[in-house]
N, C-alpha and C positions, 0 to 999 in steps of 0.2 A: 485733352487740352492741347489747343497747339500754340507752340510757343514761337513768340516771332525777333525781330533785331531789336530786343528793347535796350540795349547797349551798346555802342558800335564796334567794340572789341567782342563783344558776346555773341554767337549766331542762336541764340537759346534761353536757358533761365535757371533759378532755384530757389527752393522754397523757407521764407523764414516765419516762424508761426506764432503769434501774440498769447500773451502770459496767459490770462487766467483761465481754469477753468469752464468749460462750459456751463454754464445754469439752466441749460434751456434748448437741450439739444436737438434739432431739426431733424438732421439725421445725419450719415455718415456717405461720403462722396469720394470716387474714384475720381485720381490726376494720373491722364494718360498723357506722356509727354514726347515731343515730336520737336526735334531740332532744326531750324530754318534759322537763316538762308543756307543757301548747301554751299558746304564749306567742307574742303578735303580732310579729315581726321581718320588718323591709322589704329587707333582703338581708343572708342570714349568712354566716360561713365559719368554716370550722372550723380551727384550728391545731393541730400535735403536736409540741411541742418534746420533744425527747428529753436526756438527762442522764448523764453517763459518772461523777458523783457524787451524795449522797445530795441529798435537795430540798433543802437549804440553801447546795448550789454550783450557779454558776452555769448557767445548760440551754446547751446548743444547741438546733436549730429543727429538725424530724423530719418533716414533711409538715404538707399543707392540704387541707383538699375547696375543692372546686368551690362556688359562690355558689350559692346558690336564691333567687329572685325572690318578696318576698310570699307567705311560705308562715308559717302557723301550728306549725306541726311537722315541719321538714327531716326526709328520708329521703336522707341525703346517696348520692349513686353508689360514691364515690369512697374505695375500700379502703386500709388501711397492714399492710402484710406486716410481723411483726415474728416475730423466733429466738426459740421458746419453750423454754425450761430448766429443768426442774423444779426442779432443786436451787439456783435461783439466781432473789432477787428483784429483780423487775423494778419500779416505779413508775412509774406513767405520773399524767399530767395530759394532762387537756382544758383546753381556753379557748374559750369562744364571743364571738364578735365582731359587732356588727351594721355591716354594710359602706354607709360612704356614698358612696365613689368608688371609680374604679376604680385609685388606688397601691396598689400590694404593701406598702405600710408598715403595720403594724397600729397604728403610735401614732396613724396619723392617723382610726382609725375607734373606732366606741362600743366600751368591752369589755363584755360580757356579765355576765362570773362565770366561773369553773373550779370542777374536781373532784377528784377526787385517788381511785385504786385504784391495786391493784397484776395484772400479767399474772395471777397465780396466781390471785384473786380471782375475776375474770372468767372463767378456766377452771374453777372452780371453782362456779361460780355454775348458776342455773336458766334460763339465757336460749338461745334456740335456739343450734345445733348453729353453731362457727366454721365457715368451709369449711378444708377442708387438703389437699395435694395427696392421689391412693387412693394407696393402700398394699398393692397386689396384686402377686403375686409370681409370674412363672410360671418353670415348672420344663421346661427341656426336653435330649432327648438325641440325638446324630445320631451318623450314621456316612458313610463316603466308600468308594466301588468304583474302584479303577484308577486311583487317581491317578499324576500321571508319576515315576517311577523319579528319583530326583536323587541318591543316594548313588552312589558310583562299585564300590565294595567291597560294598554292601549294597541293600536297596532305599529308604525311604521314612521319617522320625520326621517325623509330621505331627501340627500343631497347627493350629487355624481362631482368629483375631483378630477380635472384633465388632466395628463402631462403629455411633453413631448418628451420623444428619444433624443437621446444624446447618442456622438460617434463612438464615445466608450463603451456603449450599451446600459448608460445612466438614465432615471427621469428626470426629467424638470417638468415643477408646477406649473401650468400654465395660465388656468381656469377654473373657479370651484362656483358649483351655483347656490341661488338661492337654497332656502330648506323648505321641504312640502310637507306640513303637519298633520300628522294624524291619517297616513293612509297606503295603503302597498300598491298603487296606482296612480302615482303623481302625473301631473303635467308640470313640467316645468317651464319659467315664464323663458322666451327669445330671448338670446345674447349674441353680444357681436364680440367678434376676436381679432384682430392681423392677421393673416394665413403666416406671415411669414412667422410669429408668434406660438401658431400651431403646429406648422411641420419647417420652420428656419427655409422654406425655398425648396423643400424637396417632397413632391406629393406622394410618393412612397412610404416614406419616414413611419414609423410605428407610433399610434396615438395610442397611450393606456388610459383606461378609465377607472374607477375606482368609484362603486356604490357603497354608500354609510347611510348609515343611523343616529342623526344628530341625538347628543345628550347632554345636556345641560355642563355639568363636569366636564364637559370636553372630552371624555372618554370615549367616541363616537367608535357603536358596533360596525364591524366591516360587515357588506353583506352578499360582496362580490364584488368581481371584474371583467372586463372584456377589454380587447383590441382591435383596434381598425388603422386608417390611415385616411390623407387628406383626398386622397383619389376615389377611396369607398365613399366616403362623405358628400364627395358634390356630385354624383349620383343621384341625389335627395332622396326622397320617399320613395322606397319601394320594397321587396323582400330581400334586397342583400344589405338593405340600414335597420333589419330588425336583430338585435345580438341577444344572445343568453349571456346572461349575468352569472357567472362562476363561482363559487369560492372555494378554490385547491384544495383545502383543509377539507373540507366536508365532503370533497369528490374523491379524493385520499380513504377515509375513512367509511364512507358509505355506499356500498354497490350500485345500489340503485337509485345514486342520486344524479339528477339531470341538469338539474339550476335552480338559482335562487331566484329569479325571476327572469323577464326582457326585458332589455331597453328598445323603444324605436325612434328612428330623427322624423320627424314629423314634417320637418322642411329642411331647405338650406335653398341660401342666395350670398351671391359675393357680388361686390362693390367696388369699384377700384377708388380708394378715398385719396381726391385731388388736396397734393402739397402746397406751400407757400411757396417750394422752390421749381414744381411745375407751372406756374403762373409764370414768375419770373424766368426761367428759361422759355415759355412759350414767347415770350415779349413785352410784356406788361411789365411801365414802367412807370417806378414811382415816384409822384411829382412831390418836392418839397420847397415850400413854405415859410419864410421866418418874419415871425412878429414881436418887435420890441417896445418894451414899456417906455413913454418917454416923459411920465409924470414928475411933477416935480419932490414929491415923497421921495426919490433916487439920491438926492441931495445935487449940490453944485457940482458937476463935472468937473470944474479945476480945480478943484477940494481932495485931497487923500482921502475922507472918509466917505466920498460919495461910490455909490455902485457903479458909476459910470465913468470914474475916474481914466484916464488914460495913463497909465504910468509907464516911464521909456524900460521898465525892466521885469514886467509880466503884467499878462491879460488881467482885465479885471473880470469878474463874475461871470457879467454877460456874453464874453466873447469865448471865458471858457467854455459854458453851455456850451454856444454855438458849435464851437468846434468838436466838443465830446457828441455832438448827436450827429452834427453834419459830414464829419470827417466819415463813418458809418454809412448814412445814409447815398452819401452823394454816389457810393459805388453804382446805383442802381437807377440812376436817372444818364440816361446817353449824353444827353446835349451838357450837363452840367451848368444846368441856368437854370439858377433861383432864385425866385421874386421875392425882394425882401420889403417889409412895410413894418411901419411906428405908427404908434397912436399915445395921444396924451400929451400932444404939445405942440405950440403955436410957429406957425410955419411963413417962410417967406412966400412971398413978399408981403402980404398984406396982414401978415402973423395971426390971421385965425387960427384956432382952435380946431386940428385934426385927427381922428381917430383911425386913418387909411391914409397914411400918403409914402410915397414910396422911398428907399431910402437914399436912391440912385437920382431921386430929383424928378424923376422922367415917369407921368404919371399913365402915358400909354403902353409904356415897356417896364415894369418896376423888377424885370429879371437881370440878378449880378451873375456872374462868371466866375463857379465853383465857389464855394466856403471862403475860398482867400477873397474873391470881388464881395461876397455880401459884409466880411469883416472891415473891408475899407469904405464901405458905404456907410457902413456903422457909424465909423469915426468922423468919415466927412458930414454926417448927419449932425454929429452932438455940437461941433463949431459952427452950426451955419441956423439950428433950431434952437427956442426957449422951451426947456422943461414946464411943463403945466399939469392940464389935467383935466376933467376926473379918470379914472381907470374905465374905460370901456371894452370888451372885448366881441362885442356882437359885431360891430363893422367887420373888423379883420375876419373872425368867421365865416360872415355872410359871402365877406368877397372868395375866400378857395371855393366856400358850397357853390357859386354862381360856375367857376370854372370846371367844380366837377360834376353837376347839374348835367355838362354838351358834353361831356362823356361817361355814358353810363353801361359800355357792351363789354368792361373787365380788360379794356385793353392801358388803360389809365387809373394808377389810383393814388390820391393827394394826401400826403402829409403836412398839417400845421404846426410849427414848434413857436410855439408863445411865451417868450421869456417876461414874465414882470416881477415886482415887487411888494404891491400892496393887494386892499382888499378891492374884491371888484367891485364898478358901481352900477354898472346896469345887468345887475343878477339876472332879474326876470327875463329882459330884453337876450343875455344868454344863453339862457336856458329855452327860450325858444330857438335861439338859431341854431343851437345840439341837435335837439329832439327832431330840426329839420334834416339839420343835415345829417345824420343816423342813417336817412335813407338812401345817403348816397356814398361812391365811394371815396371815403374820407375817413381820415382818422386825428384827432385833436393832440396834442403833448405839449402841457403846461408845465415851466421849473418856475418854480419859485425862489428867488435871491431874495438874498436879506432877512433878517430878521422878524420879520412882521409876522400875523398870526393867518394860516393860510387857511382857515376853516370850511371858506366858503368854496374852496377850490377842491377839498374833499370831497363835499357834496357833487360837486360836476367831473367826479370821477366816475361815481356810482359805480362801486365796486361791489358795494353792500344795498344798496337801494339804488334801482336803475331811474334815472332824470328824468323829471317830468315838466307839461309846463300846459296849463289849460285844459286840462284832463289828460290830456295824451301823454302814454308813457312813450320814450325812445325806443327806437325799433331795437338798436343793439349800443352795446358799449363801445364807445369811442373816443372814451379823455379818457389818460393818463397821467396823475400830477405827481411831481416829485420833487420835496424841497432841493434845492440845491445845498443848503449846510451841511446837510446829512451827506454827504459826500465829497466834501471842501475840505480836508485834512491842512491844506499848506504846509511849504517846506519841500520835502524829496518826495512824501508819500506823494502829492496832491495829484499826480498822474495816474496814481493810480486809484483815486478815488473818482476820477474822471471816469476812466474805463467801468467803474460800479455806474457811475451815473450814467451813461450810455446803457449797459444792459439793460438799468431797473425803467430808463425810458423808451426804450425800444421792444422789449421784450412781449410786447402785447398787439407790436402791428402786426407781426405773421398771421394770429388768431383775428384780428377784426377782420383783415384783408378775407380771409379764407371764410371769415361768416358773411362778410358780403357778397361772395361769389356763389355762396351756397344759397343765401336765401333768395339770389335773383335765377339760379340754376345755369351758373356761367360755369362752363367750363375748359381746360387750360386750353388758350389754341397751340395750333400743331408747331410743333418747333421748327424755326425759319429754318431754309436749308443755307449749308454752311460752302462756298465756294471756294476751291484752293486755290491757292498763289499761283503765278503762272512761274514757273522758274527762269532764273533770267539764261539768256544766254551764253 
């Protein structure tokens, strides 16, 4: 990570890190940090307090680098692994310090300045590649000849139990297979595993294995073991992947006992299985979308009890959504222009009845400028439109599918966020323009506000039953719907039922993104290369 003048007292940064938990962990990402502009400091250190609430509560303290001596421009060594979550913002702050002694207290040394992004941001951004553990998966299938007889009635239900080593000389479970009934020469069916699951990153690393005799009671007879490692393994098929199956006890006890059977690997293949976040660090960037309900079911806009109320002392429904998903998403779109469109009510000048029109006025450009310009389009929308209807949602569909239609090579992919309130009225006409756009890259997200009964919006989840429409079933799942109540607490919590509604509506783009790149067979492009600063004079 390199850190540039994001303060003008600051030449640097630090990290502050958003509350909850992760739900839904991506994976885990190195921040290499690099101090710019080059600015004289006689020894610095870096601090990363981290934050379990938004920057106005109090941090805790999240790591430090290591001091540098009289350096111009620290290239600090010293990494902070932190759980990245797509669907969940993170906020970090840096602080830079110039160290005069050697106490751990920072009040007793110079502060520098701090900076302030967010995780998203930085993944998000043009700076060289974070590191992250691979993400290579192999695939392998074995079988065993003649193992010992343990049924009394029968002969043999064998299964094999993996573990990896541990640096204490411990196992971990890693793998247990299926059970092969009735025989002392199973084949066992293919399994895929992480490599880094099997030996953590080290092809050396000691794999035990462990043969049984499944039995009902759970009492499973042992019937031996052997040891390998990840480097004997992808070798594949040959005579150094056929093992004897041991068991100590009985080689202890019996002279001339040699084993209890073989195991052999039959195959192996590894895969390097492309992330959500090598897409997005290759370039691929994703486009977002917002469509609002502007039926008249909303109630009267100058009303307190309408959803669309504007009130001078907090957001109403709609804008919270907006911001709970957009604030998230916008890290990963560069230009930060999003097209925002309404449907369901009758429009100037000639007050037809519209289901697409834009909310900026301007029907050849209907793109605002960041989260903050689509919230003010919003509002200049509800004063200048009359509330109508019916509830249509195929238009707004139709038009992202048209825009992700002319790009289909994984370098672009469109998010919809469809804020309404009632029930929909052109079901059918929906549900064909899903099952269309399925095949492109696109992904849908409906919240539902208010009260109403959102039934028909479960069904265009298809969570449980994938969306069909004229026979045809949808290639892949791409609505997500989420009432909005179920996370609307009001009061102090409400922010933090926000951040709930954000994960539970975001938590499923990483997966459609990634099945669409798989079933077109895209893969991540090469990571832009990263150009350094020129130093000033």
């Amino acid at each position: 990570m390199l850190l540039g003048p994001h303060v003008a007292e600051s030449p640097y940064s630090h990290i502050l890190m958003s509350p909850a938990p992760c739900s839904h962990i991506l994976m885990s990402l190195c921040l290499h940090v690099t101090v710019s502009p080059y600015l004289y400091v006689s020894m610095s250190t870096f601090s990363c307090p981290t934050a379990s609430m938004p920057l106005s509560h109090p941090l805790s303290h999240f790591g430090r680098t290591e001091v540098i001596d009289n350096c111009l421009n620290p290239d600090f060594l010293h990494k902070f692994v932190l759980d990245y979550c797509f669907e969940e913002r993170k906020n970090l702050r840096f602080d830079l310090y110039d160290v005069d002694s050697k106490t751990p207290d920072l009040s007793k040394h110079d502060f520098l300045g701090q900076a302030f992004c967010t995780l998203g941001e930085i993944v998000g951004s043009a700076v060289p590649p974070l590191p992250q553990c691979p993400h290579d998966v192999a695939t392998l299938q074995f079988c065993a000849n003649k193992l010992d007889k343990k049924d009394f009635f029968g002969k043999s239900d064998p299964f094999m139990v993996f573990y990896r080593s541990n640096e204490d000389g411990t196992f971990t479970i890693c793998h247990k297979t299926e059970v092969v009934r009735n025989t002392l020469n199973p084949v066992w069916a293919a399994f895929a595993i992480p490599v880094r699951a099997l030996c953590n990153g080290d092809h050396d690393r000691a794999i035990k294995v462990e043969v049984y005799d499944w039995d009902r009671d759970g009492s499973h007879d042992f019937i031996g073991e052997f040891t390998t490692s990840y480097r004997e393994l992808a070798q594949g098929q040959s005579h150094l992947n056929v093992y004897e199956v041991v068991n100590p006890r009985k080689k202890m006890k019996k002279k001339k006992y040699l084993n209890s059977g073989t195991v052999t690997l039959l195959s192996f293949t590894v895969e390097a299985e492309h992330t959500f976040l090598d897409y997005i660090r290759g370039g691929t960037q994703l486009n977002f979308t917002v469509a609002i309900d502007f039926t008249a079911s909303n109630g009267n806009p100058s009303q307190p009890t309408s959803l669309h109320y504007l009130s001078p002392f907090q957001l109403n429904a709609y804008s919270l959504a907006l911001r709970a998903v957009g604030d998230i998403i916008q890290d990963y779109d560069s230009d930060k222009m999003f097209p925002a469109l309404g449907f369901g009510a009758k429009v100037p000048p000639d007050g037809h009845v519209s289901h697409e029109f834009p909310l900026n006025g301007d029907a050849s450009n209907p793109a605002c400028h960041g989260i903050a310009g689509v919230l003010e389009a919003y509002q200049r929308s509800l004063r200048r439109v009359q509330l109508y209807g019916p509830t249509n949602f195929a238009p707004v569909v139709n038009h992202v599918a048209r825009s992700a239609a002319t790009v289909l090579d994984g370098s672009q992919y469109f998010v919809l966020l469809i804020i309404t309130d009632g029930v929909i009225s052109d079901m059918a006409q929906t549900k064909e323009a899903i099952v269309n756009a399925a095949k492109l890259p696109m992904s849908i997200i409906i919240v539902g506000v208010g009260q109403a009964e959102f039934d028909a919006m479960v069904e265009l989840d298809g969570d449980d039953i994938r969306i069909s429409s004229r026979g045809k079933v949808a290639e892949r799942d791409i609505v997500q719907f989420v009432p909005f109540r179920d996370y609307m607490s009001g009061g102090p919590g409400a922010g933090l039922s926000m951040a709930g509604l954000a994960r539970e509506v975001l938590a499923e783009i990483p997966d459609q993104l990634l099945s669409y790149m798989k079933a077109r067979g895209i893969k991540p492009p090469p990571i832009p290369p990263m150009f350094p600063e020129t130093p000033p004079p």
